[in-house]
C-alpha atoms as one frame of an Amber mdcrd trajectory, in Angstrom:
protein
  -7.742  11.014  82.784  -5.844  13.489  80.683  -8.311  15.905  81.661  -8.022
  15.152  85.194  -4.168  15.741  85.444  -4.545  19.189  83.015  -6.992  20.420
  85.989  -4.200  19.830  88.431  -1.896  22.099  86.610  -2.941  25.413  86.957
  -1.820  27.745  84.156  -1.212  25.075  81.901  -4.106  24.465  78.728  -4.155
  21.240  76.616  -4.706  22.622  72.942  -5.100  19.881  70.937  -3.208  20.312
  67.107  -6.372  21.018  65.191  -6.916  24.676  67.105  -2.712  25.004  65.598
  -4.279  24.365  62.276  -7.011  26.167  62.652  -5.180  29.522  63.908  -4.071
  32.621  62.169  -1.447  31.615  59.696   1.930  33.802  58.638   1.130  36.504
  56.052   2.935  35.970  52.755   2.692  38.199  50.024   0.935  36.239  46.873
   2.638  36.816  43.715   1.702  34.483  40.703   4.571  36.037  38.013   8.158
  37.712  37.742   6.882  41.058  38.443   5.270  40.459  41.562   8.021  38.401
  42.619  11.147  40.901  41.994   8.680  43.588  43.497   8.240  41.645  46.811
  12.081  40.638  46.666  12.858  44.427  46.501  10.331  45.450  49.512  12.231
  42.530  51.712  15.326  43.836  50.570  14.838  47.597  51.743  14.055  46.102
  55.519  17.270  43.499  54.972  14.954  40.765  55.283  15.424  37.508  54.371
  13.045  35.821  52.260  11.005  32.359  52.451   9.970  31.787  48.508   7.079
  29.330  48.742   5.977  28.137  45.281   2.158  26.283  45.969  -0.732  25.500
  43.659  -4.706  24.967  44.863  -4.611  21.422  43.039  -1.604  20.357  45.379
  -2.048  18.335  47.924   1.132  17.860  49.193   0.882  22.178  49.410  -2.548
  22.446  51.779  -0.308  19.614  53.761   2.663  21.901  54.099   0.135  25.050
  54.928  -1.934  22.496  57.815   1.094  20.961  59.337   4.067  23.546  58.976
   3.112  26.901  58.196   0.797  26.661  61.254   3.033  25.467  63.927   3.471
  27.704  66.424   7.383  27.381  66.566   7.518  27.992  62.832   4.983  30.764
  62.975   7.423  32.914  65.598  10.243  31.670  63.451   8.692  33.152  60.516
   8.300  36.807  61.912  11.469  38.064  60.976  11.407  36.296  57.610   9.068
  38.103  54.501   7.303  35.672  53.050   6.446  35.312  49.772   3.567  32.516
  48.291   4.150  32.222  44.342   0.608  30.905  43.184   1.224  28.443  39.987
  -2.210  27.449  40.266  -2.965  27.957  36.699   0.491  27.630  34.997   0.231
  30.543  32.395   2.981  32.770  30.947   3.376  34.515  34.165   4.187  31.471
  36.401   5.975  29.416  34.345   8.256  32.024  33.370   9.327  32.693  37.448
   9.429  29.102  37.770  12.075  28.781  34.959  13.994  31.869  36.372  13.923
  30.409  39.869  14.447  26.999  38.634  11.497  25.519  40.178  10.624  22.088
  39.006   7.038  22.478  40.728   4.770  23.086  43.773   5.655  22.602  46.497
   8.798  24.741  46.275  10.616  26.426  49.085  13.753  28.345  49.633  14.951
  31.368  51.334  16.848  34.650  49.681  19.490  36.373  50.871  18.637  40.007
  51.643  21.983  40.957  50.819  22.853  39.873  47.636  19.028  38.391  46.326
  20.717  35.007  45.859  19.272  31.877  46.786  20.942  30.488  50.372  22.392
  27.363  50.011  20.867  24.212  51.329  17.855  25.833  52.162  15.869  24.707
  48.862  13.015  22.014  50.015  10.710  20.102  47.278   7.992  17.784  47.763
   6.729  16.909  51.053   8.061  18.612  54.496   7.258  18.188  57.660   7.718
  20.805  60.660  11.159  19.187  61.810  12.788  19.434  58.536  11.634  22.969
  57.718  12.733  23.788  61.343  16.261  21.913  60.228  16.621  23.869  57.190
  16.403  27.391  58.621  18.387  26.735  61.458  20.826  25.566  59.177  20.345
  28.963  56.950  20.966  30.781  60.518  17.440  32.073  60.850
C-alpha cells in the first residue's frame, strides 16, 4: 500500500532511515591528544568557525549510536556544514587523551560541546554526555544559535 500511494506522488521518493545511516557522514577532523586538538581549534578559529568537540571511543556503544542516529541525519548533516568538527578519539586512554580530557573536563565518551570561535571558550549549555538523540542535539544548537 505504501508503495502504491509513493507511485502516485510524482517527485516524491520513500527512503527508508537505513540509506540515512548508511550515507556519507560529516567530516570531523580526528585528534586523539592536546596537540591535535588546539591545532584544529586554531584552523576553526582562522575561518571564525564554531566548533562541535565530539569526544568518542571504538568500545562505546552509546558513540556508534550517536554516529548511526545523529551524525547521519540529514537535518543535522546541513546543520553541521557551517560548524568544524572535531572527533577526539579516547579509544585507548593513554597520556595523550586523558590529558585533553582533563583540560576539557570530559568525564568520558560520549562527549559533546561546541567552542566559541571568538574567544575558544566552551558555549554554555551546549555540553551533551551520554546518550543523544537527533531532537536533543537539534535542541542544543539551536539553543547555541547555530
Amino acid at each position: 500500500m505504501l508503495l502504491t500511494f509513493a507511485a502516485c506522488l510524482p517527485g516524491l521518493a520513500f527512503v527508508p532511515w537505513r540509506t540515512y545511516a548508511q550515507a556519507a557522514r560529516p567530516a570531523f577532523a580526528q585528534i586523539t591528544d592536546r596537540k591535535g586538538f588546539d591545532a584544529a581549534l586554531g584552523r576553526a578559529r582562522a575561518q571564525k568557525k564554531p566548533v562541535l568537540a565530539y569526544f568518542t571511543a571504538e568500545w562505546c556503544p552509546i558513540c556508534k549510536s550517536i554516529d548511526a542516529r545523529v551524525f547521519s541525519h540529514p537535518v543535522i548533516e546541513r546543520r553541521l556544514e557551517s560548524i568544524a568538527l572535531v572527533r577526539a578519539d579516547v579509544t585507548a586512554v593513554d597520556a595523550g587523551s586523558r590529558a585533553l580530557m582533563e583540560h576539557l573536563r570530559v568525564p568520558g565518551p560520549p562527549t559533546m560541546f561546541v567552542i566559541d570561535p571568538k574567544d575558544g571558550r566552551e558555549m554554555p549549555r551546549t555540553r551533551l554526555t551520554g546518550a543523544v538523540d537527533a531532537n536533543l542535539f537539534l535542541d542544543t544548537i539551536n539553543l547555541a544559535g547555530l
